[in-house]
Structure formats: C-alpha cells, structure tokens
C-alpha positions as CSV (number, residue, x, y, z in Angstrom):
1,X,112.9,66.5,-22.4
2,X,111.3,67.9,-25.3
3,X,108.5,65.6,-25.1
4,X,107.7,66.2,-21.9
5,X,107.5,70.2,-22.5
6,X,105.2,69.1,-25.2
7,X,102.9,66.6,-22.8
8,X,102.9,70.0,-20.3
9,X,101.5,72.1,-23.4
10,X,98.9,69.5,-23.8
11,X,97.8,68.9,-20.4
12,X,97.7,73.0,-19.9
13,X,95.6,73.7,-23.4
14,X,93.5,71.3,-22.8
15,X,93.1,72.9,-18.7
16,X,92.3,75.7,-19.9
17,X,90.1,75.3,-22.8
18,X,88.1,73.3,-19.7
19,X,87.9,76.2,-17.5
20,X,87.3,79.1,-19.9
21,X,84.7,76.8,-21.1
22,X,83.1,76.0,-17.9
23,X,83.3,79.3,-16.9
24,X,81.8,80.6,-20.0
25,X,78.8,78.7,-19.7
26,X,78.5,79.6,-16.5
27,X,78.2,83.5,-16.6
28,X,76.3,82.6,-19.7
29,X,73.7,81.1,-17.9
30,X,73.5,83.7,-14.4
31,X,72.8,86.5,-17.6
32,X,70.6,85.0,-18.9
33,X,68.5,83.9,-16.0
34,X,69.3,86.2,-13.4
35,X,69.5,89.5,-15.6
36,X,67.7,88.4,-18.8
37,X,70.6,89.2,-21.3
38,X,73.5,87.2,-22.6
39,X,76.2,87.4,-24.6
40,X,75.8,86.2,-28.4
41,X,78.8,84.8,-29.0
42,X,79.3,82.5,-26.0
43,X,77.4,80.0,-27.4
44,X,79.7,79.8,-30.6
45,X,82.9,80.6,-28.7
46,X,82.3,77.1,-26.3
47,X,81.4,74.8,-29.3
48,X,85.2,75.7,-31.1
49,X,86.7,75.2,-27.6
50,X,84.6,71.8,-26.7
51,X,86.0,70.6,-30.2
52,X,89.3,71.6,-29.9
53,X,89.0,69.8,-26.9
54,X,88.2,66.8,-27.8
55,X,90.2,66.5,-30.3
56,X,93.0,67.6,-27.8
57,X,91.5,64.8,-25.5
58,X,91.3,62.4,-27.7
59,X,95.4,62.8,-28.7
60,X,96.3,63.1,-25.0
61,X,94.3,60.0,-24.0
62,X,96.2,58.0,-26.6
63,X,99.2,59.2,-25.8
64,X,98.8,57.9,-21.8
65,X,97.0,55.3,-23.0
66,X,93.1,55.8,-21.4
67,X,91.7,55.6,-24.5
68,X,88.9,52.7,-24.2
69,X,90.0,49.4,-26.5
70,X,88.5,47.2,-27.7
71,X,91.7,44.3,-26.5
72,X,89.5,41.0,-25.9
73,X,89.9,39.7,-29.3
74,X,93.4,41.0,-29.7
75,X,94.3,38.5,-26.2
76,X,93.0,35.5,-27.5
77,X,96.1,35.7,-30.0
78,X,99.7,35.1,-28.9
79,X,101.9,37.9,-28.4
80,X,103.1,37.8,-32.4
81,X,99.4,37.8,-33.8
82,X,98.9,40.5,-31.0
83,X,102.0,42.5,-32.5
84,X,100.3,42.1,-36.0
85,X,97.2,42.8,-35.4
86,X,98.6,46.3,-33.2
87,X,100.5,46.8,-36.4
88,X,97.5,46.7,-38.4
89,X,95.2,49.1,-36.5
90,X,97.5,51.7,-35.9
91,X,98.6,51.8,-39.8
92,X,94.3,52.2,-40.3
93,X,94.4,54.8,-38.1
94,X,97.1,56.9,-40.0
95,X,95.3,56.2,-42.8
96,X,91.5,57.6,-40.9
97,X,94.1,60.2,-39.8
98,X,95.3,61.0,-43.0
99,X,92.1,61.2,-44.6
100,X,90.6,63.5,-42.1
101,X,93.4,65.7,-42.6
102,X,93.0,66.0,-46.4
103,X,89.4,66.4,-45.7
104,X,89.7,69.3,-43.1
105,X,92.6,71.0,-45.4
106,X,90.0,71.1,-48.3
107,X,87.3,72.4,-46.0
108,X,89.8,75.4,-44.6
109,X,90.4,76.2,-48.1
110,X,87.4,76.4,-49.6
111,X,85.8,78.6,-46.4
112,X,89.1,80.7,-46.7
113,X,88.3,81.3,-50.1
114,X,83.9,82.0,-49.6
115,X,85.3,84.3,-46.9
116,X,82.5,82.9,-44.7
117,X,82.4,84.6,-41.1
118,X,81.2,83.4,-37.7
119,X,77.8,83.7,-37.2
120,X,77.8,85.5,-33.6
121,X,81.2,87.5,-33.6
122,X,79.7,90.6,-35.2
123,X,77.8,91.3,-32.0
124,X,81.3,91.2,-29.8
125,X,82.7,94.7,-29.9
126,X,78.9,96.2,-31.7
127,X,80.1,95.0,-34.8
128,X,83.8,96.3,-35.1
129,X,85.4,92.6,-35.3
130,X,84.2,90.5,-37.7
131,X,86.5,87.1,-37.3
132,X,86.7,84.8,-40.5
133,X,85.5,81.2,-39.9
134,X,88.6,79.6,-41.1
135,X,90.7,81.6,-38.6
136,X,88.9,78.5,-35.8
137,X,88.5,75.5,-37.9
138,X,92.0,74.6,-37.9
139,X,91.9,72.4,-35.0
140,X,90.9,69.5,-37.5
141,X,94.5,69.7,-39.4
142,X,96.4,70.3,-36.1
143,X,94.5,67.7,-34.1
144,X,94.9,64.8,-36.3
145,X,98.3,65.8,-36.9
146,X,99.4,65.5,-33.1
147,X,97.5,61.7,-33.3
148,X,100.0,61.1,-36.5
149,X,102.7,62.2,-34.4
150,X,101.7,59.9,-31.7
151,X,101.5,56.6,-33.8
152,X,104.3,56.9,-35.4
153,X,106.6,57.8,-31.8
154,X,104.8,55.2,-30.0
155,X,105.7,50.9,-30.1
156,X,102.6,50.7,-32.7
157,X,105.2,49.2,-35.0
C-alpha cells in the first residue's frame, strides 16, 4: 500500500514536471517569435525540471524495470553466476549511488555557504525575488537517494 502511494507520487511528479516543461517551452517560444519578447527565466526554470526529471526517470524506470541492460553476457551464465553477477552490479551501483550523493551534499554546501543565486530569477517579479541556487540543486541528494531505496527493496540481493 505504501509503496504503491509512493509509485503514484512518482508517476505524477514526474507528469507534471513533463507538462509544465513542455508547456513552458512552448509559450517561450510563441513570445519570442510571435511578439519578440520572452521571459528570462524560462530557460533556467526547464533545465532544473528536465534534470529532476531525469533523475526521476531514471529511478522510476528501474523500479518497473525499462531501464536498457546490458543482460547478454549475464545469460551465457547459469542462473547462480547470473545471481552473482546481479549481486555484484547492484552493490556498484550503491556504491556510484553513494558517491554521487556525497558528491552532490558537498556541492549544496559549499553553494549554500557562497550564497550564489540563480542567474535569471532576478528578472521574475522586476527583481523583488532573488531565489538561492541551492534552494533547486537538491534533486541530486534526493534522486540518488530514491535509486538507494530501490536497490536495496528490490531481489538485487
């Protein structure tokens, strides 16, 4: 039950980071060209949502398992040395996982601590809302943590 509330979750960030995206880059593009004007911070805005993601895409398609593998040398094996050698690449991807998370951790720490800002955000609102960078980088830490999560609940082991 709970894991199912969690796969809905899932399934409806990453919906609508895909359609506020899409639709962001649409009326984006009719400013630009049909009016000559845009908005600055679009352009910012839909890189932080296409990585969040795919990051988000990236857990989710492990989870259902539609994530592309790379299973003809892992068939020539029985189904022991096919066990082992599972065994073995999920514990390298915790470790990857791991590593990325101490990286990104680092990264939001030392930003949080420059104080540096968005580049664009200061034109949204003329100026009155000036966002922190660190505020939209954690999608790194969370990210990886949900592909953690799904290693160690899956049969990896």
């Amino acid at each position: 039950m709970f894991m199912r509330l969690i796969n809905r979750i899932e399934e409806a960030i990453i919906c609508i980071l895909l359609i506020t995206t899409t639709l962001l880059v649409f009326l984006d593009v009719v400013m630009r060209f049909g009016f000559n004007a845009g908005f600055m911070w679009t352009q910012e805005l839909t890189l932080h949502m296409s990585a969040w993601m795919v990051l988000f895409g990236a857990s989710y398609g492990l989870k259902v398992g539609s994530h592309i593998g790379m299973d003809a040398f892992v068939k020539i094996f029985p189904a022991i040395g096919q066990r082992i050698l599972s065994s073995i690449a999920a514990i390298l991807a915790l470790l990857y996982c791991g590593l990325i998370f101490y990286g990104s951790w680092i990264y939001l720490a030392k930003m949080k601590m420059i104080g540096i800002e968005l580049e664009d955000t200061d034109s949204c609102l003329a100026g009155t809302w000036d966002v922190v960078g660190w505020l939209f980088f954690p999608y790194c830490s969370f990210t990886y943590n949900s592909l953690v999560f799904i290693y160690r609940q899956g049969n990896w082991f």
